[in-house]
Phi, psi and omega in degrees: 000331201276328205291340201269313187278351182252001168285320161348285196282327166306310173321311212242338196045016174227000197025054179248091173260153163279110140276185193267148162265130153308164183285152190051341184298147198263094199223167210261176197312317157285036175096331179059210183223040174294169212271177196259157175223359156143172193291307183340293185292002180274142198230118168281152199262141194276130155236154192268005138238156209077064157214198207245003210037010162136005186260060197302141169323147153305076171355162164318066222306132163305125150031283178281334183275350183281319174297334188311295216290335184276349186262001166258346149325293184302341156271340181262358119327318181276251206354304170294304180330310170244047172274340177238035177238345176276183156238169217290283203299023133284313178276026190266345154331303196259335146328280183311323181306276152008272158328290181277354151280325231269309192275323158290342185254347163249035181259179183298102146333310215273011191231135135293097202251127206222115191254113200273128184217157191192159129327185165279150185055001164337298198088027184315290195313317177291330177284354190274297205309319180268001108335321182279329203063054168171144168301127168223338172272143190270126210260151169136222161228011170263150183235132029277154170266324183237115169324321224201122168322124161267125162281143149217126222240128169277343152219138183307167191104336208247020183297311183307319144324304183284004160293320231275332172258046177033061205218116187277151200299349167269073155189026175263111157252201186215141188285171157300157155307027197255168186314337176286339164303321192301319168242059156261010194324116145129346182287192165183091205286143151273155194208087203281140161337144172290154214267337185260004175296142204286005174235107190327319195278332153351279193267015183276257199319321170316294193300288189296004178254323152321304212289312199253329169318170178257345172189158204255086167252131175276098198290124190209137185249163171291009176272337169222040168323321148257025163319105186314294229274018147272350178263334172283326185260344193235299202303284204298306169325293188266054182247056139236356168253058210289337207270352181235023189256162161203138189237119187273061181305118175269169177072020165246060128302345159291356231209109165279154141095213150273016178279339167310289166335297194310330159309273232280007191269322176333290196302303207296319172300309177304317190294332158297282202328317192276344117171044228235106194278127184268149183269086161253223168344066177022076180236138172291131138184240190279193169246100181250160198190162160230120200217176146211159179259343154328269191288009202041037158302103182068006153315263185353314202285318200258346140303316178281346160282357173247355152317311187266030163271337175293301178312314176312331215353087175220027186278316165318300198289003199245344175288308139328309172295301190281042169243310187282356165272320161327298170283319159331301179297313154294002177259338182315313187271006155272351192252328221221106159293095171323123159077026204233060189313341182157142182263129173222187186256115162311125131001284190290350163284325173280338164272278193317326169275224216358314186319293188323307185306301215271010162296317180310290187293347166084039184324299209279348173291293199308314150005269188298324179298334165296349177267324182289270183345299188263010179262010177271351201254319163252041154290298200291320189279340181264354200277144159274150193311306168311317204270326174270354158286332181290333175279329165317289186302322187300293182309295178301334167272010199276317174300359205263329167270136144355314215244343180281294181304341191275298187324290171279012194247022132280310196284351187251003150095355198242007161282165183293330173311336182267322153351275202219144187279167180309125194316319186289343178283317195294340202258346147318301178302312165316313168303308151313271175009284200289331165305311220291284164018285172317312181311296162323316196270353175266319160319294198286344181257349211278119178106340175281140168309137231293321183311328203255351149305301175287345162288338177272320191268004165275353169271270177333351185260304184269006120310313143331323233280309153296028189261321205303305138026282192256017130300338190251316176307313175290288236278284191323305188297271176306299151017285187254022173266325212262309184320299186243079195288142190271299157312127175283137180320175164300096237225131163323147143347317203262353188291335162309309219303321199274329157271338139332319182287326198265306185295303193306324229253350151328273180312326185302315205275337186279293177324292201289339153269011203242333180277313194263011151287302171335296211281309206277341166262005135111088016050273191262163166301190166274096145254098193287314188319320213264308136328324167282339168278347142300335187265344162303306199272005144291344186262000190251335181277325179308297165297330180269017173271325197271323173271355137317265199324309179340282174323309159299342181267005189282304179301288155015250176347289185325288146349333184260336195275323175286351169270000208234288184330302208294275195316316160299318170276005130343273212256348162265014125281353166293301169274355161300327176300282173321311176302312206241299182299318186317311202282307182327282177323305164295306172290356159252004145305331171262002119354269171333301168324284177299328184298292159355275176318294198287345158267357153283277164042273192274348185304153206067359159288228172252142190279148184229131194260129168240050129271170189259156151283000000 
């Protein structure tokens, strides 16, 4: 024995052999030290030297794999995009996903990793062995029997793979040497735990070894063939990596007759049930076969499909993808609103938060006082002289009342009313403000997925936070600039004309009474007529000159008030813009964005528009 392992080890430089086991004989998890059966039965230990330890040149990229890159490029652009709108353990998926290709792609192209996974009495371990062609996994009936993953490599190169699957160097093997090996060059068959073992760390190396393989054959006997946890917990999960799956019923050299067929029609139904698409009339998908590996019955059949699945080598990249669909599918319902083409801030929403604003700031109040200013300014310049000493006099005596004095310690800035406005206004105002806000921000969400619904309305809530404020600084500042303009309007073309007009009709009224002043001091002759008709038609011209003018000042006016409005709802929309839409507006630009990345993503699904119709 000693003198066998150690010409061994002078060969291979790791000294790890597989011998063949006697019939009954007993050994431990790792190949153990059971008896020798000739150089025939020797099985070489796979080693990383003079190989490449598993990182091989690269190929040309195929097709699938230049699309692979770009759509893991584009999860990991959405993935950054959305770290701070996610929360970790959602994206821990898309992550993983992320990580573990990115660590398969720079590992050998050129290897296949195939992972034999089963139930207890499956007989996997007897198909790993008659695949290798030598016992190198351990066989029998107590059970469990394999502790632990075993490798076995058909070609040098794969260490780096079998580190990434934690599979220690004793337990690396190597196949016979025979002509059917050969064309298996590149594979690296696994030989996994039972997936039901009644021992925890058992199903610990299954589930982590699934995870990282390139495909999967699943060993099933007829009696449990329909085992909930293999179809609920493995089957059903990964039935989208159907194009890298095979389901093997073993053991029917037990089955008379046709009943093996009828199994496996059996089998082929449940694997629909499970969404699991079958490769039939050369269609991608599973494998389903029948063999035993006892008697080699449908062996041959099922090395040369996976011989020539090796040759493709294209099972990493088919593995991958149906990871990144996996995780696409699980990403859906954060990027994507069933019947929802894209989110944007509606026309008609943005006229309603503007509407909103300049109702809070009092547009339309200021307006009409600005329009009253200016027909009170050309009132004062078109008015007769009487009627404006009569308003002089109305104004000075007006303080003189309670209700006057209250009147000039506002307008003169030194009552409380001028101070500040009424509590009940203020908290109106405010209230519009935070409506209008909700509205808007329930517009812009309304159809986005609930993470990026509620991310648009914390923006719109902390653009606000300062809008009711500065909303108010305009209503003070611009407000009573336009309600009491420091500058006098703009005065028509025709307003000399109308004051020229009101002084002649002055003057008529002046003239004509200084003649009938004359006449009554014996001055002048006596004529009554011709004075009392200046003076009619100056005190009868005066007012209709002024309410002519009234009439002609209303279009003006009107105009100057709708400009004084125009400029107040302006400028609190402006800053509602700068607060709320703008930030509103940026978050469903990344929005956009990341929905963009999840239909790369997502390619070969269903295509998704990120436009509005």
């Amino acid at each position: 024995m000693t003198t066998v392992t150690d010409r061994t080890e002078d060969r291979w430089d790791d000294g790890f052999i597989a011998r063949s086991r006697r019939a009954g004989e007993t050994d431990t998890e790792d190949g153990g030290d059971g008896g020798d059966g000739g150089d025939d039965a020797l099985v070489r230990a796979v080693s990383g030297a003079g190989s490449d330890g598993g990182k091989a040149p690269s190929p040309p990229p195929s097709p699938e794999g230049q699309a692979l890159r770009t759509r893991l490029e584009a999860l990991r652009q959405l993935v950054g995009l959305s770290r701070t709108r996610l929360d970790g353990k959602t994206l821990a998926e898309a992550g993983r996903v992320l990580d573990e290709a990115a660590a398969r792609r720079g590992l050998s192209p050129q290897h296949t990793v195939v992972a034999i996974a089963g139930a207890t009495g499956s007989g996997k371990s007897t198909l790993f062995n008659a695949l290798a062609g030598v016992p190198i996994s351990e066989t029998g009936l107590r059970r469990p029997m394999t502790a632990a993953p075993i490798a076995c490599s058909w070609s040098d190169g794969a260490a780096g793979l079998l580190d990434r699957l934690e599979i220690p160097g004793r337990l690396r093997r190597r196949p016979r040497e025979t002509s059917e090996a050969g064309a298996l060059r590149g594979m690296v068959l696994v030989d996994l735990p039972d997936l039901d073992s009644a021992v925890g760390a058992h199903r610990e190396h299954v589930d982590r070894v699934l995870a990282l393989v390139d495909a999967v054959v699943w060993v099933v006997d007829p009696e449990k063939y329909a085992d909930a946890v293999l179809h609920e917990r493995y089957l059903r999960p990964l039935a989208g990596h159907a194009e890298v799956t095979f389901v093997v019923l073993n053991q029917v050299d037990r089955l008379p007759g046709e009943s093996a067929d009828l199994v496996l029609d059996d089998l082929r139904r449940l694997l629909d049930d499970d969404g699991i698409a079958l490769g039939e009339h050369d269609e991608p998908g599973a494998t389903v076969l029948g063999l035993s590996a006892l008697t080699g019955e449908g062996v041959g059949e099922l090395r040369d499909l996976l011989a020539q699945f090796t040759q493709e080598k294209g099972a990493a990249t088919r593995r991958i993808s149906a990871d990144v669909d996996r995780a696409a599918l699980r990403l859906r319902p954060l990027y994507v609103a069933d019947g929802h083409p894209g989110p944007e801030i509606g026309e008609a929403a943005r006229a309603e938060f503007e509407d909103r604003l300049a109702e809070a700031v009092g547009a339309y109040a200021a307006g009409l006082a600005a329009e009253r200013a200016w027909r009170r300014n050309a009132g004062k310049a078109c008015g007769t002289p009487w009627l404006r000493l009569w308003r002089w006099y109305e104004n000075r005596r007006a303080p003189r009342t309670l209700a006057g004095l209250a009147a000039m310690a506002v307008i003169g800035g030194r009552g409380p009313a001028a101070a500040e406005p009424p509590a009940e206004e203020e908290v109106t105002a405010r209230q519009r403000v935070e409506q209008a806000v909700r509205t808007v921000a329930d517009a812009a969400a309304d159809g986005l997925p609930d993470a990026w619904a509620q991310a648009v309305r914390e923006t719109a809530v902390r653009g606000a936070e300062q809008l009711p404020e500065a909303l108010d600084e305009i209503a003070v500042t611009l407000g009573s600039a336009v309600a009491v303009p420091s500058v006098r309007p703009p005065r028509p073309a025709w307003w000399p004309a109308a004051v020229l007009a009101q002084a002649a009709m002055t003057l008529l009224q002046i003239y004509g009474g200084l003649w009938l002043v004359g006449q009554i001091a014996g001055v002048l002759e006596p004529r009554l007529l011709p004075p009392v008709l200046l003076m009619v038609a100056g005190i009868v011209g005066g007012p209709l000159v002024e309410w002519a003018c009234s009439i002609a000042a209303r279009g003006p006016a009107r105009r100057y008030g709708q400009d004084a409005e125009r400029r107040l709802r302006q400028a609190a929309a402006g800053c509602g813009r700068a607060r709320v839409l703008e930030p509103v507006a940026a978050e469903l630009l990344r929005y956009r964005e990341v929905r963009e990345q999840y239909a790369t993503v997502s390619a070969g699904g269903t295509k998704l528009s990120t436009t509005r119709e």
